[in-house]
C-alpha positions as CSV (number, residue, x, y, z in Angstrom):
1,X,56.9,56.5,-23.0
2,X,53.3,56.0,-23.9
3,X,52.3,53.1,-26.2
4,X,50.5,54.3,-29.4
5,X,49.2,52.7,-32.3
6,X,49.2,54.7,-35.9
7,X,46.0,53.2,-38.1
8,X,47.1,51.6,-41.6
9,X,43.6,50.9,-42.7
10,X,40.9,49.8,-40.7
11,X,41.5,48.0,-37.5
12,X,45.0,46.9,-39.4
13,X,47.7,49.2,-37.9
14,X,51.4,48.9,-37.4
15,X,53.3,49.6,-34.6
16,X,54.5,52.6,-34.3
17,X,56.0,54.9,-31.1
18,X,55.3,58.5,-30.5
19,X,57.1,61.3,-32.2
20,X,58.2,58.6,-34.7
21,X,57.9,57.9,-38.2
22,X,58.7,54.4,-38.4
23,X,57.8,51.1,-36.3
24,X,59.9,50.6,-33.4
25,X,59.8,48.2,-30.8
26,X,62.2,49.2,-27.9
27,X,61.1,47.6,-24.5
28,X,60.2,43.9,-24.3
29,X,58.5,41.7,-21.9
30,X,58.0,37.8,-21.6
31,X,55.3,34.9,-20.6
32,X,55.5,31.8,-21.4
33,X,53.0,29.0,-20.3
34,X,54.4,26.1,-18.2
35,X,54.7,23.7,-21.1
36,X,59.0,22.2,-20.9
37,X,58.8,23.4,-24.2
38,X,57.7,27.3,-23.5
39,X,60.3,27.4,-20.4
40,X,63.1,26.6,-22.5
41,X,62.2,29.2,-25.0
42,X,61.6,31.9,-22.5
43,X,65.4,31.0,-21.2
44,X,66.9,31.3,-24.5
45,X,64.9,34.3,-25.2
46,X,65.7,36.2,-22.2
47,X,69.4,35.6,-22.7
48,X,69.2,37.4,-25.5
49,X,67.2,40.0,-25.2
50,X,66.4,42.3,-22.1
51,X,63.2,42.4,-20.3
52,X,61.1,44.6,-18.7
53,X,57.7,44.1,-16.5
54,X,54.6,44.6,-18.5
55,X,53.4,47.7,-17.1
56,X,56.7,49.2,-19.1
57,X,56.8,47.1,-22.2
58,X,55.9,48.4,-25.8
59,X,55.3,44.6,-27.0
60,X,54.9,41.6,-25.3
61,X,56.0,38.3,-26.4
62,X,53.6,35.2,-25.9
63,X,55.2,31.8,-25.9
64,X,52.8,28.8,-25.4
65,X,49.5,27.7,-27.4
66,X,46.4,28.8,-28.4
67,X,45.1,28.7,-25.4
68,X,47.8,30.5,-23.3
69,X,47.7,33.5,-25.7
70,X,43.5,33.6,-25.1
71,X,45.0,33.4,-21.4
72,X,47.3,36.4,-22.4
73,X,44.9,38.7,-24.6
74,X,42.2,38.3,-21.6
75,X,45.0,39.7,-18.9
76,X,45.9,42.5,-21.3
77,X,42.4,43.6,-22.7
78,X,42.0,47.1,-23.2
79,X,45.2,48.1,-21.8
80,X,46.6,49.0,-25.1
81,X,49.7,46.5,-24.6
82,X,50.4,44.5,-28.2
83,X,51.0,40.5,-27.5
84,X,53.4,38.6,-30.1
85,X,52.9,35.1,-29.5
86,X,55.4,32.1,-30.6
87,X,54.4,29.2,-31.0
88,X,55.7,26.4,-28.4
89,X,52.0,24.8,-28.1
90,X,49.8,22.0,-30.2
91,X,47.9,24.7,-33.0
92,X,49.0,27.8,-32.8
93,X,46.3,29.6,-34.8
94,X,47.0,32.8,-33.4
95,X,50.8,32.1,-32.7
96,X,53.6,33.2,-35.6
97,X,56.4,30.4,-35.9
98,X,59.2,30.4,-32.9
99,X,62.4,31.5,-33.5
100,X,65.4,33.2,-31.2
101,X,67.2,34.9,-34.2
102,X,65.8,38.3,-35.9
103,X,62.7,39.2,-33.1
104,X,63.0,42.4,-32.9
105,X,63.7,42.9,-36.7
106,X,60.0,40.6,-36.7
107,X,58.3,42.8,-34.2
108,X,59.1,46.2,-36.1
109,X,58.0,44.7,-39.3
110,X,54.7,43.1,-37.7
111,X,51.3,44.0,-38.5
112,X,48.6,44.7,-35.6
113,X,44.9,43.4,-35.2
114,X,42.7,45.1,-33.4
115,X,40.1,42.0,-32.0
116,X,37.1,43.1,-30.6
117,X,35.6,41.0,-27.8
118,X,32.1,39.7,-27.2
119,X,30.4,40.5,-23.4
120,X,28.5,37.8,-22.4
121,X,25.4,38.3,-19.9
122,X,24.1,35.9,-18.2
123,X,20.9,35.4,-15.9
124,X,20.8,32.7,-13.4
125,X,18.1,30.9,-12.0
126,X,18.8,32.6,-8.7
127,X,18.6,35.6,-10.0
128,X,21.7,36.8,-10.1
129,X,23.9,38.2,-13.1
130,X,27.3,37.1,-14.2
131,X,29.4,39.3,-17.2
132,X,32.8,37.8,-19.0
133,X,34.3,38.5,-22.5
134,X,34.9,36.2,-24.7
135,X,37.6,36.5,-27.6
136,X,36.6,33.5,-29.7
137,X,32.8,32.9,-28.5
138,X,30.1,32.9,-26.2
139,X,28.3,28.9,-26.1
140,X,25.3,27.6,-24.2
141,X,25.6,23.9,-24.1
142,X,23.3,21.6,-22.2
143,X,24.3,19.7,-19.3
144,X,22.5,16.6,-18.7
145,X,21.6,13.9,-21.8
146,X,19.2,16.0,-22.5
147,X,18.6,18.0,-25.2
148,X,18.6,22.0,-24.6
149,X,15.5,24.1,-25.1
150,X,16.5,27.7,-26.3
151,X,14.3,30.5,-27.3
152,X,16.7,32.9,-29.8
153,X,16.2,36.2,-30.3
154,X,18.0,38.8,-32.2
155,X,17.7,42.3,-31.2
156,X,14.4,41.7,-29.8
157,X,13.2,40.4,-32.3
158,X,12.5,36.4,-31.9
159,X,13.9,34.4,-34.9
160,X,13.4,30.9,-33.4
161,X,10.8,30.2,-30.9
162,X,12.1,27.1,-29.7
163,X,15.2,25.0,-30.6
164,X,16.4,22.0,-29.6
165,X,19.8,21.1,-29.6
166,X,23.1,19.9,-27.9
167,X,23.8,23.9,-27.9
168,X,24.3,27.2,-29.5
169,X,27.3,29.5,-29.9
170,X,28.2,33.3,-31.3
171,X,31.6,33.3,-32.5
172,X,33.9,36.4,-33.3
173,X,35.8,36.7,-37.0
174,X,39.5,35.5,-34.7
175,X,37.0,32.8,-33.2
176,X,35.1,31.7,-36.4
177,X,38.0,28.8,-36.9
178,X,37.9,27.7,-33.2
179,X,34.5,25.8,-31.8
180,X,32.8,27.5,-35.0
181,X,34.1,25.6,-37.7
182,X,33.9,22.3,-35.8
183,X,30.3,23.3,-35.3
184,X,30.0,23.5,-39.1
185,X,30.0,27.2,-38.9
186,X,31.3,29.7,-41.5
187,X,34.3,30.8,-41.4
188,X,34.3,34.9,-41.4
189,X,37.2,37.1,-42.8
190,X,38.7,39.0,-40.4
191,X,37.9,42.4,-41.4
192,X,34.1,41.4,-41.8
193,X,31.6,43.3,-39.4
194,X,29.9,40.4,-38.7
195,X,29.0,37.7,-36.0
196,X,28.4,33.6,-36.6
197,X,25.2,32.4,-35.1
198,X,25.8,28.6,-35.1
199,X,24.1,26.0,-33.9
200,X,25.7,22.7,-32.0
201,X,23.8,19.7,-33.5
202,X,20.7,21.0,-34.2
203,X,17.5,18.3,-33.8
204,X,14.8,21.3,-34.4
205,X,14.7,23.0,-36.7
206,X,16.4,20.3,-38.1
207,X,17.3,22.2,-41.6
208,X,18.8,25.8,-39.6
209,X,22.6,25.7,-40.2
210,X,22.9,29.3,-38.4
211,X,23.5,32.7,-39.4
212,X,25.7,35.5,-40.3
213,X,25.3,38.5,-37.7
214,X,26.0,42.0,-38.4
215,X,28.7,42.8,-35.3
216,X,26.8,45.6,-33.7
217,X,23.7,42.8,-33.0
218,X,22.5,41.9,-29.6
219,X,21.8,38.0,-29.1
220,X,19.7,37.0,-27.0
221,X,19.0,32.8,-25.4
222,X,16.3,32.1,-23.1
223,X,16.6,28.7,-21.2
224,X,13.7,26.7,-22.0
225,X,12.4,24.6,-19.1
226,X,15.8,25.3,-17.5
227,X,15.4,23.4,-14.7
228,X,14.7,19.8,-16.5
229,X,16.8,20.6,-19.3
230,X,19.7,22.8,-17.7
231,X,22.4,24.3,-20.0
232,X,25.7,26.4,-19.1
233,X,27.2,29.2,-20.8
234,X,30.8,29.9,-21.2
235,X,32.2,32.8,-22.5
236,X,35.9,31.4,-24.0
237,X,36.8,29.7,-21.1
238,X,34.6,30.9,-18.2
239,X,31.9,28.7,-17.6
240,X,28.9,29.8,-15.6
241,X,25.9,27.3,-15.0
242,X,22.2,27.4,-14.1
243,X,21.2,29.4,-16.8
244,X,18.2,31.2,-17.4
245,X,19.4,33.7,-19.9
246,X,22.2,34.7,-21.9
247,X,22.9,38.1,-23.9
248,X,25.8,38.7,-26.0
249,X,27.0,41.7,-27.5
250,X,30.0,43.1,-29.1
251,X,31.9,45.2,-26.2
252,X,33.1,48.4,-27.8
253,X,35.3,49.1,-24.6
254,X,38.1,46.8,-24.6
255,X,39.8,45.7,-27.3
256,X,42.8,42.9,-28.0
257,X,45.7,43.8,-29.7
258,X,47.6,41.3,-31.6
259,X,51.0,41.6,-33.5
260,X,51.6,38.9,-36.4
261,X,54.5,38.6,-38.8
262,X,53.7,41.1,-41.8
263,X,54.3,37.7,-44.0
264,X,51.7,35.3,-41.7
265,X,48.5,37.4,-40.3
266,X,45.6,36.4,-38.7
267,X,43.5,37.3,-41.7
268,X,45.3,35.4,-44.4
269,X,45.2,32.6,-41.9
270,X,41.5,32.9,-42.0
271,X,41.7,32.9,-45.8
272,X,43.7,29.6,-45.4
273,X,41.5,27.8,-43.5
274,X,39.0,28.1,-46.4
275,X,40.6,26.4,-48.7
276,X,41.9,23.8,-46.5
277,X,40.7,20.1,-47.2
């Protein structure tokens, strides 16, 4: 059976199955970090429910943190396969609450987001050229007590000649509440077709907060005397260092699929978050 997804409006789709007219969820598989606490729920999980490998399963089921399911949706990008994560880590923004009872009730009544990942280029000092995708963001941050010195330009045009600053990051709408907001970035509604531009501790200009991105722009760093004031770049978690230049761009290619409890989604998380004080 082939996994396919029936659109609901947008990137927000359900889950449905071929040659059927409502959601179902039939084959299941299961990771779990290696957290006590995700082992024991992928025990009492598996008892109850069957498993299959990946390759063969219509969902699978995520148990760990934040930072696990990033782990997951990086494995699984544009292979199609939906990830339902439960939560067993310390946030769990992108995790719906864990419980044994009623999952596959939960999965056939989730909702799906469709995330669309950022491809970081970068070019080193050496000459060489490194490529990762980031989920949540793409950061250059500076790696000495020095100050970084970056040139910004935005589709090729350049918006600020020289700034000077601990760092500066491009988040994603899923990322916007991550390493954005505790930048002092906007947070961006998921549906929004746009990108944050967001400083990290700005000295010069010392008034820029950042900037709201339409999604399709290409962003573009140049390393400022990158030898006396070297920065890295890290695209989620992969870090890359001696930095000359960084691009990043939305990759239209792969996409992340993620299933949340029709009751909890991503986006009225987002809309949470807002309003949280």
């Amino acid at each position: 059976m082939t996994r396919s997804l029936a659109s609901s409006g947008g990137d927000r789709t359900t889950l449905r199955m071929p040659g059927t007219t409502a959601p179902s969820v039939e084959r299941l598989a299961f990771a779990a970090s290696d957290a006590d606490r995700s082992r024991e729920a992928l025990a009492a999980l598996t008892a109850r429910y069957p498993q299959v490998d990946p390759a063969d399963a219509d969902v699978l089921v995520a148990l760990g943190g934040d930072g696990f399911m990033l782990e997951m949706l990086h494995r699984h990008l544009g292979d199609g396969l939906p990830i339902y994560g439960m939560h067993r880590g310390s946030i769990g923004f992108l995790m719906n609450e864990y419980r044994v009872d009623g999952l596959l009730d939960r999965l056939r009544t989730a909702t799906l987001t469709v995330l669309r990942p950022l491809r970081m280029t970068v070019e080193r000092l050496d000459g060489t050229t490194v490529e990762s995708l980031a989920i949540n963001e793409v950061s250059v941050h500076r790696r000495t007590h020095q100050a970084a010195k970056t040139r910004v330009s935005v589709d090729g045009t350049v918006r600020i000649e020289e700034m000077i600053s601990d760092g500066v990051l491009v988040a994603t709408a899923a990322g916007s509440t991550a390493y954005n907001l505790s930048s002092h970035g906007p947070i961006l509604p998921l549906g929004s077709p746009l990108l944050a531009l967001t400083p990290v501790s700005a000295f010069r200009p010392r008034r820029w907060r950042g900037a709201l991105l339409p999604a399709h722009a290409e962003v573009r760093f140049d390393v400022l005397e990158a030898e006396k004031r070297p920065v890295s770049a890290t695209a989620d978690s992969e870090e890359v260092t001696e930095v000359l230049s960084v691009t990043v761009r939305e990759e239209s290619s792969a996409v992340a699929s993620v299933l949340f409890d029709a009751d909890h989604n991503l986006e009225e998380r987002i809309l949470h978050e807002q309003f949280a004080y």
